[in-house]
C-alpha positions in Angstrom: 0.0 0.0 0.0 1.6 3.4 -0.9 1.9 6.2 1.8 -1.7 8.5 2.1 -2.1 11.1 -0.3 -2.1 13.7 2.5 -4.5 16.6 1.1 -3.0 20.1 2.3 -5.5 20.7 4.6 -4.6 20.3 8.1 -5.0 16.9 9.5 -7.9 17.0 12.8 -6.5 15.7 16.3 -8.7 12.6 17.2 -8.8 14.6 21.0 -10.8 17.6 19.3 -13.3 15.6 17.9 -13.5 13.5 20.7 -13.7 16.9 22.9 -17.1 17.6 20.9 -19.8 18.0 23.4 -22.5 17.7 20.7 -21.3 14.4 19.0 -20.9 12.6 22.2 -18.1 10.0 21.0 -16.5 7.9 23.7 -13.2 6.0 22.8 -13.8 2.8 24.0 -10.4 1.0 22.4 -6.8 1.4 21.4 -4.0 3.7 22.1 -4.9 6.7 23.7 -2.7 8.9 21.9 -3.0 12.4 21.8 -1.1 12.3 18.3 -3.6 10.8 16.5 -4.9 12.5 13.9 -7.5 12.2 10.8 -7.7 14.1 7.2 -11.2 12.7 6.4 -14.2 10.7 7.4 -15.6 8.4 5.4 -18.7 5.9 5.7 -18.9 2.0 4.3 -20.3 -0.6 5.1 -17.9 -2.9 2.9 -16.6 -6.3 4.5 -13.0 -5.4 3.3 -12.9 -1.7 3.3 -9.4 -1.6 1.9 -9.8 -1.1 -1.3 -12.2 2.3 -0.7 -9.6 3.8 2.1 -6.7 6.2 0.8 -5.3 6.4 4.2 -5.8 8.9 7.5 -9.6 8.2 7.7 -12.1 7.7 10.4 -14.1 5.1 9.1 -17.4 5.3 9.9 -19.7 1.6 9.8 -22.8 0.7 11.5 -22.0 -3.0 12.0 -24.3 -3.6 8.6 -22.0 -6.1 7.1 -21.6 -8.1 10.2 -22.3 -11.6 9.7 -25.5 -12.7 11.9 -25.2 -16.6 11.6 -21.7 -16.4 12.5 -20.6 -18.1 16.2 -18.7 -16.4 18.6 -15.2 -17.9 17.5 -15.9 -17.1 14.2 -16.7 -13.7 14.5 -13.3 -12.9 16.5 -11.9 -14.2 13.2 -13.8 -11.7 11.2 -13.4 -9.1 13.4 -9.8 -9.8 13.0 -9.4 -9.7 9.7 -11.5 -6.4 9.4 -9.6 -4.7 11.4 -6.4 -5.9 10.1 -7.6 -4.7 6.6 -8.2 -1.2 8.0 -4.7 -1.0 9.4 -3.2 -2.2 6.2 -5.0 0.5 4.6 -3.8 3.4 6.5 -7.0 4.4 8.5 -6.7 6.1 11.3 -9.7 5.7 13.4 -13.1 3.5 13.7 -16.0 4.9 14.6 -19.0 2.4 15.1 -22.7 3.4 15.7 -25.1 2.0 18.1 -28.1 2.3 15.9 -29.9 1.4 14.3 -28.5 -2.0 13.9 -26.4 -3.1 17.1 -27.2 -1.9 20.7 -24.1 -2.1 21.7 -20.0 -2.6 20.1 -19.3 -6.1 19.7 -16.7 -7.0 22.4 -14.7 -9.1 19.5 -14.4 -5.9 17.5 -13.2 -4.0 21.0 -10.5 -6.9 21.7 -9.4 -6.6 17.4 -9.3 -3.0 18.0 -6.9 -3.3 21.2 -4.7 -5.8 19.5 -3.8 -3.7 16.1 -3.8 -0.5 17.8 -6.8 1.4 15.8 -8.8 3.8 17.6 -12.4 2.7 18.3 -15.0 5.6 18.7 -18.5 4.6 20.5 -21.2 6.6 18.4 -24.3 7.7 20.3 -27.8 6.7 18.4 -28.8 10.4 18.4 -25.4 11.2 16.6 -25.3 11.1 12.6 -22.8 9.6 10.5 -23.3 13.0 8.6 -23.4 15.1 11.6 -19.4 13.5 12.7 -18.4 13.9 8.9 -19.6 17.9 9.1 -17.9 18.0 12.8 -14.6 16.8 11.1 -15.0 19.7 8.2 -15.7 22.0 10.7 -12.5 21.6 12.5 -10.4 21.1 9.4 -11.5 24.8 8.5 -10.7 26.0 11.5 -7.4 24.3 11.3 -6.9 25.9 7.9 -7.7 29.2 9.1 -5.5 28.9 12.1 -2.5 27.3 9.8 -2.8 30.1 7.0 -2.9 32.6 10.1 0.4 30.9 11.2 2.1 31.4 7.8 1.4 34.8 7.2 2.6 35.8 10.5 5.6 34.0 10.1 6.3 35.4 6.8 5.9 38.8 8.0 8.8 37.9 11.4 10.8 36.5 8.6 10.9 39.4 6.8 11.3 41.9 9.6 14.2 39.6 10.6 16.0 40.0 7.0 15.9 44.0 7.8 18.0 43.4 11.4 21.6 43.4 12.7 22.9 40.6 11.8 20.0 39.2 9.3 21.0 35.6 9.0 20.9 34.6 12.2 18.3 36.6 13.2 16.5 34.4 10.1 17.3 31.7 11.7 15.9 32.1 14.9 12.7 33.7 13.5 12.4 30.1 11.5 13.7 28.0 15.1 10.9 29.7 16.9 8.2 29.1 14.1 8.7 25.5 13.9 10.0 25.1 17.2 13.2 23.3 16.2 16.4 23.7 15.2 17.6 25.6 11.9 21.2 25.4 10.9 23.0 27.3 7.8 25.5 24.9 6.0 28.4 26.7 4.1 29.9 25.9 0.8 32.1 23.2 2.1 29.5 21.8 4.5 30.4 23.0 7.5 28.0 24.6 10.1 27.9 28.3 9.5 25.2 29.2 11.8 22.3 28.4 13.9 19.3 28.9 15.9 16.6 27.1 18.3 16.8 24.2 20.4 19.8 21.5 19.4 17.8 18.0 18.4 17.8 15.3 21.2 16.6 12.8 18.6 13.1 12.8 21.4 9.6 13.7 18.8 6.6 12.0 19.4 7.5 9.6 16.7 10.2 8.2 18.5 8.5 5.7 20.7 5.1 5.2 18.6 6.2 1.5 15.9 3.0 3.0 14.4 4.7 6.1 12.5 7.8 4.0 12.5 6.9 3.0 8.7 6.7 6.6 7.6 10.4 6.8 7.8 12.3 6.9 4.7 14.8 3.7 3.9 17.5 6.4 4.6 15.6 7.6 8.0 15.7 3.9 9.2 19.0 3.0 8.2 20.5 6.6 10.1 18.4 5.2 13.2 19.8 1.4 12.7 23.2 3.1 13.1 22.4 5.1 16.6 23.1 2.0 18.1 25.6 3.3 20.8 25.2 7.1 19.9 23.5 9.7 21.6 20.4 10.5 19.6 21.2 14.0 19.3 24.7 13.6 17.1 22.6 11.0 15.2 20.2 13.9 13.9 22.9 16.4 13.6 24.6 13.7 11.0 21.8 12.5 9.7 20.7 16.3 8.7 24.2 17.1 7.8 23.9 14.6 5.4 20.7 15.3 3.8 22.0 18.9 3.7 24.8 17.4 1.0 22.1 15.7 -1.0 20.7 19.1 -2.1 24.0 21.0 -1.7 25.1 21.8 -5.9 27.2 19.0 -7.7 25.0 19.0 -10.7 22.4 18.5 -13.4 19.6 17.2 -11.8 20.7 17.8 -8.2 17.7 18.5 -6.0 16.6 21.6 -4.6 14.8 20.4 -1.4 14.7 17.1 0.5 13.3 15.6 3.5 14.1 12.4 5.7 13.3 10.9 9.3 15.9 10.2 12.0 14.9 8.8 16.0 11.8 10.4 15.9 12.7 13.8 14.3 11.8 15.6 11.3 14.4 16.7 8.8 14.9 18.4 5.8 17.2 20.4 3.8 16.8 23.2 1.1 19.8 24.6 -1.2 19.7 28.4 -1.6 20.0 29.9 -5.1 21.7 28.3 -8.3 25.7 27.3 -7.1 25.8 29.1 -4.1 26.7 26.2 -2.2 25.2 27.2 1.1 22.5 24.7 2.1 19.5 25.4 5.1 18.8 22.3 7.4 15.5 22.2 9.4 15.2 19.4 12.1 11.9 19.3 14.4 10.1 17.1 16.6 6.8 17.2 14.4 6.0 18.7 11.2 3.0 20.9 10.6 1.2 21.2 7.3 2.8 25.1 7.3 6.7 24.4 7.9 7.6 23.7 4.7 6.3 26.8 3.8 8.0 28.6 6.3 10.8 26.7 6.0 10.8 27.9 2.2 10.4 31.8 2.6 13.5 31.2 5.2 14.9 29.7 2.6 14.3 32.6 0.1 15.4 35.2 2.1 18.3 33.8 3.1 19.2 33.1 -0.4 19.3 37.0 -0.7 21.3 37.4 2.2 24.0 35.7 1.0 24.1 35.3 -2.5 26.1 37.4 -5.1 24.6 40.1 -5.6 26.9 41.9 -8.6 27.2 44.0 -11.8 28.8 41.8 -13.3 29.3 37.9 -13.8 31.4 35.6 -11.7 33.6 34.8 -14.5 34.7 38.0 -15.0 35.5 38.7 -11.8 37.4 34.9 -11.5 39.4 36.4 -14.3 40.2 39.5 -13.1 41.8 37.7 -9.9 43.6 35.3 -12.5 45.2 38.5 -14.2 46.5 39.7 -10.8 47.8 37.0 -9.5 49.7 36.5 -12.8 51.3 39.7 -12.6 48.7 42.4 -14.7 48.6 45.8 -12.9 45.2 47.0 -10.9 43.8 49.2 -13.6 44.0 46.9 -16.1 41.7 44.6 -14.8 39.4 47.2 -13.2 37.4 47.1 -16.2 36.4 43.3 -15.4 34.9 44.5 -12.3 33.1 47.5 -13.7 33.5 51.0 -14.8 34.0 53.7 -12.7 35.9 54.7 -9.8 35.6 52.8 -6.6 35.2 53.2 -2.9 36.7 51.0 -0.1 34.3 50.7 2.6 35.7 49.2 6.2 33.5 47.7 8.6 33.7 46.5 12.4 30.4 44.8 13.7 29.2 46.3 16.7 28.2 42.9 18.5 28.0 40.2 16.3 31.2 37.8 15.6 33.1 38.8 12.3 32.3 35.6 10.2 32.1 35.1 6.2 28.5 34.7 6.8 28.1 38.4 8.4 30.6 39.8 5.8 28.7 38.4 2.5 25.5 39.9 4.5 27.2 43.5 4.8 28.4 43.0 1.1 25.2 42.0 0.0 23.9 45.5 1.9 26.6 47.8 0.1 25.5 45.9 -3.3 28.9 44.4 -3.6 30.3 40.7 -4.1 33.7 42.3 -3.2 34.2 41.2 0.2 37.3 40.8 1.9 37.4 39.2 5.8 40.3 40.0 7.9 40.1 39.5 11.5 37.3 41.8 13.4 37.5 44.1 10.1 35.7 43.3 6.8 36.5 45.2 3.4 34.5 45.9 0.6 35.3 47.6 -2.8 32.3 49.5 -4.0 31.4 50.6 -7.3 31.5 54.5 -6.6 28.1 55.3 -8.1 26.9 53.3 -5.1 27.0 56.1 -1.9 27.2 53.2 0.9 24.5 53.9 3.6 25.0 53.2 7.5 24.5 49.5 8.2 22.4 48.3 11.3 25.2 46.7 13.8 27.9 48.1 12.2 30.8 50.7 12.3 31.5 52.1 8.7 34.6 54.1 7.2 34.7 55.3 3.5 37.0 56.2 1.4 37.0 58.9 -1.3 36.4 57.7 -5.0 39.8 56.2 -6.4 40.8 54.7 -9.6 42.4 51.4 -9.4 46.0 52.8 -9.3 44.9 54.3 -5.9 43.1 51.6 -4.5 45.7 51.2 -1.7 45.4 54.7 -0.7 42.1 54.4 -0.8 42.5 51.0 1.7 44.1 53.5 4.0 41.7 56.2 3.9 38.8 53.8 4.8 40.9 52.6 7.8 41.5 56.3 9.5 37.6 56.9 8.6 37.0 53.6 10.3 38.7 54.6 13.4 37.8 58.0 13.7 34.0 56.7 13.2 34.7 54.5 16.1 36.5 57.3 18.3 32.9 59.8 17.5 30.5 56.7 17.7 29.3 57.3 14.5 27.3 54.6 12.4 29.3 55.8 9.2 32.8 58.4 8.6 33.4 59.4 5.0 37.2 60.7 3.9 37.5 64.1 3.5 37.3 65.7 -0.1 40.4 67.2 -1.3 40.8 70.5 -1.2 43.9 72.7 -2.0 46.4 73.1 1.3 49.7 74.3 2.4 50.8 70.9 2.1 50.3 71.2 -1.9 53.2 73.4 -2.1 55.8 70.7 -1.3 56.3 67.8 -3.5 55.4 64.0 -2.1 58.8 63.0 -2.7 60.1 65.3 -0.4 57.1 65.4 2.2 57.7 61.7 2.1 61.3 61.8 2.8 60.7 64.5 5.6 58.0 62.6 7.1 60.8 59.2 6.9 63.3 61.1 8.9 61.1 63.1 11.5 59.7 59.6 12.3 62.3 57.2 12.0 62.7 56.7 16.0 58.8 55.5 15.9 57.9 51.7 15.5 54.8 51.6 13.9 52.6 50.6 16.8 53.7 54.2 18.5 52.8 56.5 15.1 49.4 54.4 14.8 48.9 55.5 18.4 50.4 59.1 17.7 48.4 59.3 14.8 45.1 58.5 15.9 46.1 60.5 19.4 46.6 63.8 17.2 43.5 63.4 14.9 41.4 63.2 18.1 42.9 66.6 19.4 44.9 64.6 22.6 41.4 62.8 23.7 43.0 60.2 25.5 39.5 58.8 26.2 38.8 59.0 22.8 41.8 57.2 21.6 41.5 54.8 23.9 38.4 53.7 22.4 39.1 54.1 18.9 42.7 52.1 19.4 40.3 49.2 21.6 43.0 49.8 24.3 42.5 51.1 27.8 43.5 55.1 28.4 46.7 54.5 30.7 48.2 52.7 27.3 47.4 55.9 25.3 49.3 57.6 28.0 52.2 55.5 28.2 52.8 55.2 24.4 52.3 58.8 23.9 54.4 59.7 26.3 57.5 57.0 24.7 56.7 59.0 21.3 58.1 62.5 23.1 60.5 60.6 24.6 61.7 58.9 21.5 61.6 62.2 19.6 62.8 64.5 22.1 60.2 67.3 21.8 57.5 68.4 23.6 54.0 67.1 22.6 52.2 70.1 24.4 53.8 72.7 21.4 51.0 73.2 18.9 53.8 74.0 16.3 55.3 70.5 17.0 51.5 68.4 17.1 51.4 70.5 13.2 55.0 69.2 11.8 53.9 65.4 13.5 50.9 65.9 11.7 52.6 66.7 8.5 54.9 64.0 8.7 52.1 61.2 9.4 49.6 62.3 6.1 53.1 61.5 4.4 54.3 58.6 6.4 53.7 55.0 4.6 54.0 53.1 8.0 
């Protein structure tokens, strides 16, 4: 018999219907499990129902096709066999009416009914086969209502999520919560990049209950033939970790989504976008009608968070890094990339850890694929037509549009904007525009070769520190912060530089010819 064709409706817990004060149905045999639900009812008074059930039915009979000539030893046979076609069939419940036919159940359908496990419902005479069939609707409805009520608010957390600090996690919680579960973000190479929710103990419902044990996949039951010995937890984390590479990109015809079963809980595994390589795994204790929609939009969204989100196409931008590496100069293969001048954009995350997940989510932001992570900084080369906004959770520093001859410039001009947007607590610090200065009338050469000299005696710790000490007009609480040190180094550094230079750091004339000398200094 193949699996029910489960309509998407939402099932009805046998315990609502049973809760019905109008229907007056009493459970009189089998499991009493709270799980148990129904998609249907449906009415027959066949001998073998089997071939009329599609699975997930309360089957309603009045006891028509009862044999009356049969003994007592006999009819335990029958009964028997009935109810052993019903199982077979998939129902889920039997629901037998005391009227007008039989006053009361027969006690061999009762002890049939205890020894497969199928629920056997007591129907009152004044109660309708019609009247429990409209009962069942009833509830279904509300069930859809409820479940479409579900979706739609969790579509609208989802997207709120997308729009916070740190939007992939906070996806992935939203989604945790929803299904209440865990979600896990696979990277490229399969490792866990992030998650949210409650780790799986390998404990659903299912776990115990042989009855939903044949709804496991042959790839569910073999991952659960293997926990022998393992904590049921790391069997779902492998189990899902695997299902995750089944949809992960290797292919023509590799699929998109997939599902499985492993000790008790629900899995299943989504790929996000075309070759992206990262993979969303969903593992639960029970699965609603709704999750895989949920599951879906989660899916989606995260898809935009971090995919490639470019001007141009990745081969182009493959070869561009070919061409470098192989020795072409910077503006040659700036064209590959895009036309234009370009800014260099530094960021610091105000809370979050600096992963490549929440650096392809802050190039995604700034509309750039050009992401570079380097310890608690991230780097992004954006086209300049594209004014970068300020970031939720972030610290920003921009540079001023440069051509590809002056992106390292540029590198170091996003670097001081970064620090002196951390030193004013500012979301975002643009470089200054250019405008003509005293320092114009020298050549570089020579302001380079003056500024060599002056600070020779400085390791480049100590003109960092002098640097960023002057540019913050001696705010040692201020430097402190923007150098992530504490004030008394400031102090002890600054006062090495004097000492190492032999002049006073009070004179204003001397703080202007430091000054100088560092906007020439390389170090």
């Amino acid at each position: 018999m193949p699996d029910p064709a489960v309509p998407p409706t939402p099932p009805v817990a046998l315990s609502a219907l049973l809760a019905r004060e109008d229907l007056g149905l009493r459970q009189i045999a089998g499991p009493q499990d709270t799980n148990t639900v129904i998609h249907w009812a449906h009415t027959s008074e066949m001998a073998d129902p089997y071939p009329y059930l599609l699975g997930g039915e309360l089957l309603l009979s009045a006891g028509v096709h009862i044999p009356e000539a049969a003994g007592s030893g006999s009819l335990g046979d029958y009964f028997d066999d009935y109810v052993s076609r019903i199982v077979a069939a998939g129902g889920a419940a039997l629901g037998f009416g005391l009227a007008p036919v039989h006053d009361t159940v027969p006690r061999a359908l009762v002890e049939a009914c205890d020894a497969y496990g199928l629920p056997l419902l007591e129907v009152p005479p004044q109660t309708t086969f019609s009247g429990v069939a409209r009962a069942v609707w009833q509830l279904m409805a509300q069930a859809r209502h409820a479940e479409l009520r579900r979706v739609t608010e969790a579509q609208q957390s989802l997207a709120a999520a997308a729009s916070r600090p740190d939007p992939v996690r906070a996806v992935l919680r939203q989604l945790a919560q929803r299904i209440g579960g865990w979600a896990v973000l696979y990277g490229p190479e399969g490792a866990e990049s992030a998650s949210a929710g409650r780790a799986p103990d390998g404990q659903g419902p299912e776990a115990a209950s042989a009855g939903r044990a044949a709804e496991a996949t042959a790839a569910g039951r073999a991952a659960e033939i293997a926990a022998a010995g393992r904590e049921p937890g790391d069997v779902v984390r492998g189990a899902l970790a695997e299902l995750a590479a089944v949809v992960r990109p290797s292919g023509p015809g590799t699929p998109t989504s997939a599902t499985d079963t492993a000790v008790g809980t629900h899995l299943a595994a989504y790929a996000l976008g075309a070759g992206q390589g990262f993979v969303l795994g969903v593992a639960a204790p029970h699965r609603d009608t709704g999750d895989h929609t949920i599951a879906s939009v989660a899916a989606v969204l995260l898809s935009l968070l971090t995919g490639e989100h470019q001007s141009g196409s990745g081969a182009a931008r493959s070869s561009a890094l070919v061409r470098l590496l192989l020795g072409a100069e910077p503006e040659a293969v700036a064209p590959l990339l895009g036309s234009g001048g370009w800014l260099v954009v530094h960021g610091s995350p105000d809370a979050q850890p600096c992963d490549p997940v929440a650096a392809a989510a802050l190039g995604a932001a700034l509309g750039s694929p050009l992401v570079d992570l380097a310890r608690d900084v991230v780097r992004v080369l954006v086209p300049a037509d594209r004014e970068p906004a300020p970031q939720p959770g972030w610290t920003l520093g921009v540079s001023a549009p440069a051509t590809a001859r002056d992106w390292p410039a540029a590198d170091t001009q996003a670097a001081r904007a970064l620090s002196r947007a951390r030193a004013t607590r500012a979301p975002l610090h643009r470089h200054g525009t250019h405008r003509p200065a005293l320092t114009d009338l020298l050549s570089p050469g020579e302001a380079e070769a003056h500024a060599r000299a002056l600070l020779a005696p400085l390791t480049p710790p100590l003109a960092e520190t002098l640097r960023t000490w002057l540019s913050l007009h001696g705010s040692w609480d201020r430097t402190a912060v923007a150098l992530a040190v504490h004030r008394n180094t400031v102090r002890q550094r600054i006062a090495r530089c004097a000492a190492l230079l032999g002049t006073d750091l009070d004179d204003p004339d001397v703080r202007m010819e430091l000054w100088f000398a560092l906007r020439h200094s390389e170090r």
